[in-house]
DSSP file (Angstrom, degrees, kcal/mol; ACC not computed):
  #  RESIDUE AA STRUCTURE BP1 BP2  ACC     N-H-->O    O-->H-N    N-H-->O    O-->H-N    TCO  KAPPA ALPHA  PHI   PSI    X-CA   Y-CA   Z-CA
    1    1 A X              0   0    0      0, 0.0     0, 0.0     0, 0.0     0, 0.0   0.000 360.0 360.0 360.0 116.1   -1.1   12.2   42.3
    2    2 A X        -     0   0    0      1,-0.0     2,-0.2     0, 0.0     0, 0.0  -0.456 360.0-124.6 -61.5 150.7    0.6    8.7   43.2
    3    3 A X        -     0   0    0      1,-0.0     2,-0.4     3,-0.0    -1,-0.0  -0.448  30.3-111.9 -70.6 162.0    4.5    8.4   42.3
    4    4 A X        -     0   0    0     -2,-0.2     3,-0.1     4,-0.1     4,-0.1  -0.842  33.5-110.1 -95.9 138.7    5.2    5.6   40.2
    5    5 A X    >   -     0   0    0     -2,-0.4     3,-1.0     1,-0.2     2,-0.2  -0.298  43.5 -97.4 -81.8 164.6    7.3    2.8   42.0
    6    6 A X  T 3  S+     0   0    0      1,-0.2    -1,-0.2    -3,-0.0     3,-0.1  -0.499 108.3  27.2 -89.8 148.1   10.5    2.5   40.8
    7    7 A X  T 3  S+     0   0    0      1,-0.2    -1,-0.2    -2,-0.2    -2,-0.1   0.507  88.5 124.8  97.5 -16.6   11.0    0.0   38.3
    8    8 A X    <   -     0   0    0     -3,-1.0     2,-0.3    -4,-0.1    -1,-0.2  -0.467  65.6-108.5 -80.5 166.1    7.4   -0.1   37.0
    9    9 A X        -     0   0    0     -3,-0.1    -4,-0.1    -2,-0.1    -1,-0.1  -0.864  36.3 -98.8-111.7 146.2    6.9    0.4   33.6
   10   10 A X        -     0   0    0     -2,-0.3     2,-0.2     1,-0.1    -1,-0.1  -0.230  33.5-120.4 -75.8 162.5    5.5    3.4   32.5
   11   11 A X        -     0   0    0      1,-0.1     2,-0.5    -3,-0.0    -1,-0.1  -0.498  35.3-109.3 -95.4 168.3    1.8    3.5   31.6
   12   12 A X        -     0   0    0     -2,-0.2     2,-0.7    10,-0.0    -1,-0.1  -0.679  23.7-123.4 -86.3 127.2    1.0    4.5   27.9
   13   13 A X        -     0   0    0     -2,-0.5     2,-0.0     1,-0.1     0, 0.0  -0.780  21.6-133.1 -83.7 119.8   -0.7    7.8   26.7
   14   14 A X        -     0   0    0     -2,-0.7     3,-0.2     1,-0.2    -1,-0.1  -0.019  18.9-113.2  34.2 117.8   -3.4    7.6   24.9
   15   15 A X    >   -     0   0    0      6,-0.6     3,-1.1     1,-0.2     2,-0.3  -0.611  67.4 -48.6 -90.1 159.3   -3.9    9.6   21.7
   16   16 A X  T 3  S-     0   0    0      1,-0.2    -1,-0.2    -2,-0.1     3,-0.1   0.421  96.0 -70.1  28.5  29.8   -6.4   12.4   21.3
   17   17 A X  T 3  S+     0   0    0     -2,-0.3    -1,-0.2    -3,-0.2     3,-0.1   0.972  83.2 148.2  43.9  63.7   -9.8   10.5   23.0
   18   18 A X    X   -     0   0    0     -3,-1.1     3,-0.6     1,-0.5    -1,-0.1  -0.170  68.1 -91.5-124.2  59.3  -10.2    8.0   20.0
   19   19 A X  T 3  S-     0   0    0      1,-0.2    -1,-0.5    -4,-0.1    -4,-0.2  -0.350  72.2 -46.1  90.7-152.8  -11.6    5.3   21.9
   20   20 A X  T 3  S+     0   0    0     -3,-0.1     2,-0.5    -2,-0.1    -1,-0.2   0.271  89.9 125.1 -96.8  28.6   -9.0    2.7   23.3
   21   21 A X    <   +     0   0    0     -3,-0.6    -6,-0.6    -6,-0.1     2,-0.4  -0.551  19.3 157.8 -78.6 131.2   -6.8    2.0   20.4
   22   22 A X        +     0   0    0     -2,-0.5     2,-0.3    -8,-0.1    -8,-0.1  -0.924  16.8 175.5-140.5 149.3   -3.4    2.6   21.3
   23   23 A X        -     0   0    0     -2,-0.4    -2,-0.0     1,-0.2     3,-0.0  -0.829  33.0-100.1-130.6 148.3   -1.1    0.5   18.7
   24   24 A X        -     0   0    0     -2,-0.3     2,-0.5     1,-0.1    -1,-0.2  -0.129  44.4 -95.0 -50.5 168.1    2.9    0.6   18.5
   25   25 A X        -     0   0    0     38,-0.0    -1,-0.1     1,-0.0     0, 0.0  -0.908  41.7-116.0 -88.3 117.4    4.5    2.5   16.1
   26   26 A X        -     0   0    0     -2,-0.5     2,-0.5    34,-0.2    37,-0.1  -0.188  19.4-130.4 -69.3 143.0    5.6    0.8   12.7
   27   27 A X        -     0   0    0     35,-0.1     2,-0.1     1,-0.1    -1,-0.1  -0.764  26.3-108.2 -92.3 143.2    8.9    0.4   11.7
   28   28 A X        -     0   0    0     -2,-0.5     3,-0.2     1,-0.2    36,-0.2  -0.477  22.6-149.6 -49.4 121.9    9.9    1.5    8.2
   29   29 A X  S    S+     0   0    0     33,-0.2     4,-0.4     1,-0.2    -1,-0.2   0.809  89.5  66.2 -73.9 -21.9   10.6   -1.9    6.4
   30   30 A X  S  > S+     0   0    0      3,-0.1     2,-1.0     2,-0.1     4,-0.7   0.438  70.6 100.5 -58.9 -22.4   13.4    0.0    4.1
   31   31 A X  T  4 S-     0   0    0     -3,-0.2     2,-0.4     1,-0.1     4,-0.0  -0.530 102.6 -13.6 -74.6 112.5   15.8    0.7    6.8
   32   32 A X  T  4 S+     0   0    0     -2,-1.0     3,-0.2     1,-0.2    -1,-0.1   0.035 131.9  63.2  90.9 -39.6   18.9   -2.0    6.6
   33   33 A X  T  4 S+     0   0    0     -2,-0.4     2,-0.2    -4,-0.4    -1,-0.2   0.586  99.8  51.2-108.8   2.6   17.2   -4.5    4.3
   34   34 A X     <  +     0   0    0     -4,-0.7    -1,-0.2     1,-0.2    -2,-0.1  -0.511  40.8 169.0-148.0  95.1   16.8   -2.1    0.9
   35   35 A X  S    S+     0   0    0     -2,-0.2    -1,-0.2    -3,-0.2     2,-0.1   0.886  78.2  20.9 -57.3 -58.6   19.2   -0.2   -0.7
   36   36 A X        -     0   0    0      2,-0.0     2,-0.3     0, 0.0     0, 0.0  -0.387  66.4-141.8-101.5 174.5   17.5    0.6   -3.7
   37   37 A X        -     0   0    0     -2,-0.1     2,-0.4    34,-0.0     3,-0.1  -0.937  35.1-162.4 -99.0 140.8   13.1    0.7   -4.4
   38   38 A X    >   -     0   0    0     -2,-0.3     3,-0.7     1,-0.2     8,-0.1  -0.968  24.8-144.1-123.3 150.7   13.2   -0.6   -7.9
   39   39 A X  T 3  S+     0   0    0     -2,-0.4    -1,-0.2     1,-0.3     3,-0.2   0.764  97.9  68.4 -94.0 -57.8   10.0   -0.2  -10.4
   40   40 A X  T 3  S+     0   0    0      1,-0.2     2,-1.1     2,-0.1     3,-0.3   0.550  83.1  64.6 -23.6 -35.7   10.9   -3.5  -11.7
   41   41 A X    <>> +     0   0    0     -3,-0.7     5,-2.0     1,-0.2     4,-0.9  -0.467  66.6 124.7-123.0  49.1    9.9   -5.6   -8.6
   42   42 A X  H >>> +     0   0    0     -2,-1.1     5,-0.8     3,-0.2     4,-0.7   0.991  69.6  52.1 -79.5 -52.6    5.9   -4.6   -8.8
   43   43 A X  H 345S+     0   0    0      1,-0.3     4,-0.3    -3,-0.3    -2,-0.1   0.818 121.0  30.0 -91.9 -53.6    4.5   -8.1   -9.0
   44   44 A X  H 345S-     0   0    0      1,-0.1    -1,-0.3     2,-0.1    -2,-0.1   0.618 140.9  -2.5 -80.9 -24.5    6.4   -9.4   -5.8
   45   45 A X  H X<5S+     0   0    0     -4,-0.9     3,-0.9    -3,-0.7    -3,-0.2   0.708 113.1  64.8-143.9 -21.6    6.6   -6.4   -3.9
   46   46 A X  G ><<S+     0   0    0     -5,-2.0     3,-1.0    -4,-0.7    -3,-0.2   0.495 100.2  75.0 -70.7  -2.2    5.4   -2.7   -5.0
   47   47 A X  G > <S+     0   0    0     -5,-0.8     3,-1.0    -4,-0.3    -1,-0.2   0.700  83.0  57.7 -95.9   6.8    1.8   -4.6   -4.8
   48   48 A X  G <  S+     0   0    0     -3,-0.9    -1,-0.2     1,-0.3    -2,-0.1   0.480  99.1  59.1-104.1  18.5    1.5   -4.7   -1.4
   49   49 A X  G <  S+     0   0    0     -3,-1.0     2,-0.6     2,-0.1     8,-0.5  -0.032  97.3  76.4-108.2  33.7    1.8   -0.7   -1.0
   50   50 A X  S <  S-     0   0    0     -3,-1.0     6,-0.2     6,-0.2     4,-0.1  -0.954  80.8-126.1-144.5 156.8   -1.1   -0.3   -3.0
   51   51 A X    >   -     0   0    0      4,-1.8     3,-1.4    -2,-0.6    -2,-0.1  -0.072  34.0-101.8 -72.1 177.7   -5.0   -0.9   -2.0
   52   52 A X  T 3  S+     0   0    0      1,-0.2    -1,-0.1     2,-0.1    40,-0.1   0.790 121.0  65.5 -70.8 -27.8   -7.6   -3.0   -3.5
   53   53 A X  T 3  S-     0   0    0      1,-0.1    -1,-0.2    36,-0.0    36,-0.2   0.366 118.7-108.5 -86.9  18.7   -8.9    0.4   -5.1
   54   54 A X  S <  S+     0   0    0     -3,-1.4    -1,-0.1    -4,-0.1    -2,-0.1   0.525  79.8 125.0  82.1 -19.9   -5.8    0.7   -7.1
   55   55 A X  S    S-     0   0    0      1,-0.1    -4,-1.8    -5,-0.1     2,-0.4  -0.196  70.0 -98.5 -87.9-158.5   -4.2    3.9   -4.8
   56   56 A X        -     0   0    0     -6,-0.2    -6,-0.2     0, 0.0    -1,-0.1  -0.988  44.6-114.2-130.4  85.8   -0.9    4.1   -3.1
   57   57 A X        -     0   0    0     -8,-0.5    -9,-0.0    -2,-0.4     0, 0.0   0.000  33.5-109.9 -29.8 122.2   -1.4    3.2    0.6
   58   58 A X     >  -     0   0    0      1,-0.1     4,-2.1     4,-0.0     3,-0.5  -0.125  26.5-107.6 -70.5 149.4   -0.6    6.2    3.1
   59   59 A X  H  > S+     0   0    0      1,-0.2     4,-5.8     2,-0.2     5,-0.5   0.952 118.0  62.2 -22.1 -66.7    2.7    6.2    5.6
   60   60 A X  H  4 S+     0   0    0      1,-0.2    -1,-0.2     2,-0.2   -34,-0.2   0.755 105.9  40.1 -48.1 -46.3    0.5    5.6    8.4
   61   61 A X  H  4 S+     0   0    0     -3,-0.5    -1,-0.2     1,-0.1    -2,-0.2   0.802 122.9  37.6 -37.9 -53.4   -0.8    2.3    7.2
   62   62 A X  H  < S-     0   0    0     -4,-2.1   -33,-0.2     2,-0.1    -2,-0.2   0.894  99.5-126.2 -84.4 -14.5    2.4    0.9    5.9
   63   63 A X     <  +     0   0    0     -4,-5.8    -3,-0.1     1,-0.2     2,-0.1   0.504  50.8 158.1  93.3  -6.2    4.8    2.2    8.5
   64   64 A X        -     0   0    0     -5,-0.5    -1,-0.2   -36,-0.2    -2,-0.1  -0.357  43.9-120.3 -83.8 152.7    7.3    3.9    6.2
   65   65 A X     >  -     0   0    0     -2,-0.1     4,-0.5     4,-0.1     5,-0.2  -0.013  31.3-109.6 -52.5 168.3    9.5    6.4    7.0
   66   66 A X  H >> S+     0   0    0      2,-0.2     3,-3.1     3,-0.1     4,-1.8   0.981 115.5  53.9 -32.2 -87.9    9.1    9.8    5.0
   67   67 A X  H 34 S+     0   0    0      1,-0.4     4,-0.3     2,-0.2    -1,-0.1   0.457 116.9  33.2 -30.4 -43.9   12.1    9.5    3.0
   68   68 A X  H 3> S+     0   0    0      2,-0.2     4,-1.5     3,-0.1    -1,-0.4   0.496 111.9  69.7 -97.5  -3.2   11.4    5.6    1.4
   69   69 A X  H <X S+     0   0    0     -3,-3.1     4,-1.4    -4,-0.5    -2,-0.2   0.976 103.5  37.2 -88.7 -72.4    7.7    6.7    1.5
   70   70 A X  H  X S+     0   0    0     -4,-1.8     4,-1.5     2,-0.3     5,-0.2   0.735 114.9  52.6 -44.1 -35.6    8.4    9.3   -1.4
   71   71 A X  H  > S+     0   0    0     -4,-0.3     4,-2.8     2,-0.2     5,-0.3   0.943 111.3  58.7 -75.8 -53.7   10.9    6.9   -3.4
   72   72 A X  H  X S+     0   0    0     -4,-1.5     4,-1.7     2,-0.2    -2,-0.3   0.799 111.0  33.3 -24.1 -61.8    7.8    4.5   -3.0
   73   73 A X  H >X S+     0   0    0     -4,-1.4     4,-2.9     1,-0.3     3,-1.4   0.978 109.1  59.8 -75.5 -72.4    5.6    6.4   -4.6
   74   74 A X  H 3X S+     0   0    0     -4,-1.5     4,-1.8     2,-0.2    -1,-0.3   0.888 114.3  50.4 -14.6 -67.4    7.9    8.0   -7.3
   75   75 A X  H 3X S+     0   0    0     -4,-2.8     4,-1.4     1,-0.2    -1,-0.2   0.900 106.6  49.8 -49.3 -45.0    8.3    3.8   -8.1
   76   76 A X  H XX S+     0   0    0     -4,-1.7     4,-1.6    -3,-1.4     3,-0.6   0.944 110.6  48.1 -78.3 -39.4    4.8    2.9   -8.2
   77   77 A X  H 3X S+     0   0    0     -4,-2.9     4,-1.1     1,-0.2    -2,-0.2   0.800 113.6  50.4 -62.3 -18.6    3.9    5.7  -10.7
   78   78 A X  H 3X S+     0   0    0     -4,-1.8     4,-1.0    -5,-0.3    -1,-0.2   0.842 111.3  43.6 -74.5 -52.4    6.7    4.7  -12.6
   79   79 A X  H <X>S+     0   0    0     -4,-1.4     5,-4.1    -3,-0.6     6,-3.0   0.571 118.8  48.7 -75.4 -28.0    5.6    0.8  -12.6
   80   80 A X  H ><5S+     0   0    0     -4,-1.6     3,-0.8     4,-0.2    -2,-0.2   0.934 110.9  50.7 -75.8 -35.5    1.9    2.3  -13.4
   81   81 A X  H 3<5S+     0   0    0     -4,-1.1    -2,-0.3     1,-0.3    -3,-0.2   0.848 113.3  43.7 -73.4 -56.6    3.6    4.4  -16.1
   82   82 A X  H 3<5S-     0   0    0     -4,-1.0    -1,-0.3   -43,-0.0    -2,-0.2   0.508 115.4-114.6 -97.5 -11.6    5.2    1.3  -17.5
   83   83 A X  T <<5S+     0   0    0     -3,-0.8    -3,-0.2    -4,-0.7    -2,-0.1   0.630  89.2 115.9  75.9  30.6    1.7   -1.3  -17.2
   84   84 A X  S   <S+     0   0    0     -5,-4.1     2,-0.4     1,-0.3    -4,-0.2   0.563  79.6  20.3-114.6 -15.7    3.6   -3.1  -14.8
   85   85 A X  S    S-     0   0    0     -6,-3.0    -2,-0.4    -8,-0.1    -1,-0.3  -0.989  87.5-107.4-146.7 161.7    0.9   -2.0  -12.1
   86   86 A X        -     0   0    0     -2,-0.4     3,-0.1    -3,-0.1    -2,-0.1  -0.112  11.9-152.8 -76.9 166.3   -3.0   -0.8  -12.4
   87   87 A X        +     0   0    0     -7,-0.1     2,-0.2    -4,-0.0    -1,-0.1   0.699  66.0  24.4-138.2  16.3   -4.2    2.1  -12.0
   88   88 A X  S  > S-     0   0    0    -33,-0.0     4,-0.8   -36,-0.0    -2,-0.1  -0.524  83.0 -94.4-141.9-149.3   -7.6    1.9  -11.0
   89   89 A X  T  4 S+     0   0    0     -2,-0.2   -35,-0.1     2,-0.2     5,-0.1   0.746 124.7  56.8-108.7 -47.6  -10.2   -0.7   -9.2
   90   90 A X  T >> S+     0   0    0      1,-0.2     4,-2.5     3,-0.1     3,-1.3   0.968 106.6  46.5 -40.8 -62.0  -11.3   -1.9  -12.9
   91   91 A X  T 34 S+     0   0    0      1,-0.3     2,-0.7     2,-0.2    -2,-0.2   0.977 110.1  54.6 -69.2 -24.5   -7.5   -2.8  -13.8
   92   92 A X  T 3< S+     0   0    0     -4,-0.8    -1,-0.3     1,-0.2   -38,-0.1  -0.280 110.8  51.0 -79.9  65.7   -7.0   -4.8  -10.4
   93   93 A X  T X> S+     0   0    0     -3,-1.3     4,-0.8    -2,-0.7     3,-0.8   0.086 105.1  43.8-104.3 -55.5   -9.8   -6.6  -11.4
   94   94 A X  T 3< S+     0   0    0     -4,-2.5    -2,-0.2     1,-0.2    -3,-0.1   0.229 112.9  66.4 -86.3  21.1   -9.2   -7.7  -14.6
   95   95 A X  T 34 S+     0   0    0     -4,-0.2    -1,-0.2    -5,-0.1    -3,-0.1   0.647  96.6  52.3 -84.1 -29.0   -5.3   -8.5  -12.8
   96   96 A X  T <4        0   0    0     -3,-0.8    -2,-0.2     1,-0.2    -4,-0.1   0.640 360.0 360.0 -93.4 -16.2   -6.6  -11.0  -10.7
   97   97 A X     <        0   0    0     -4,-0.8    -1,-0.2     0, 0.0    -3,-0.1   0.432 360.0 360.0 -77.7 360.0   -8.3  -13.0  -13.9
């Protein structure tokens, strides 16, 4: 096994053998720029955590931490709760009309 010269930058691991993707890690967009997640703010910003099929987009996708992930969610059911957001493939259909 060669040493690595000093000064090189280290090479990147590789997850689990699933082909060559290897991607950065996402930063939570909620750290520093958003005190609160507000239920209120669906049409400018709770729609872009949720898919074209109406769910509520997973961490891994969006990059959020736990912590705002859960406030997330807890907001969009709240904003669904209220009509303020769809809640299936049907109602984003008839949203976009």
């Amino acid at each position: 096994m060669q040493r690595r010269p000093e000064g090189a930058p280290r090479r990147e691991r590789r997850e689990g053998g699933r082909g060559e993707r290897t991607s950065r890690r996402k930063i939570c967009q909620f750290h520093d720029h958003v005190r609160e997640i507000d239920y209120k703010d669906a049409n400018r910003f709770l729609k872009r955590y949720i898919s074209d099929r109406g769910k509520i987009e997973p961490r891994r996708k969006t990059g959020t931490c736990a912590k705002h992930q859960r406030r997330l969610s807890v907001a969009l059911k709240e904003a669904r709760h209220m009509a303020l957001l769809p809640y299936t493939a049907e109602h984003m259909r008839g949203m976009h009309s």
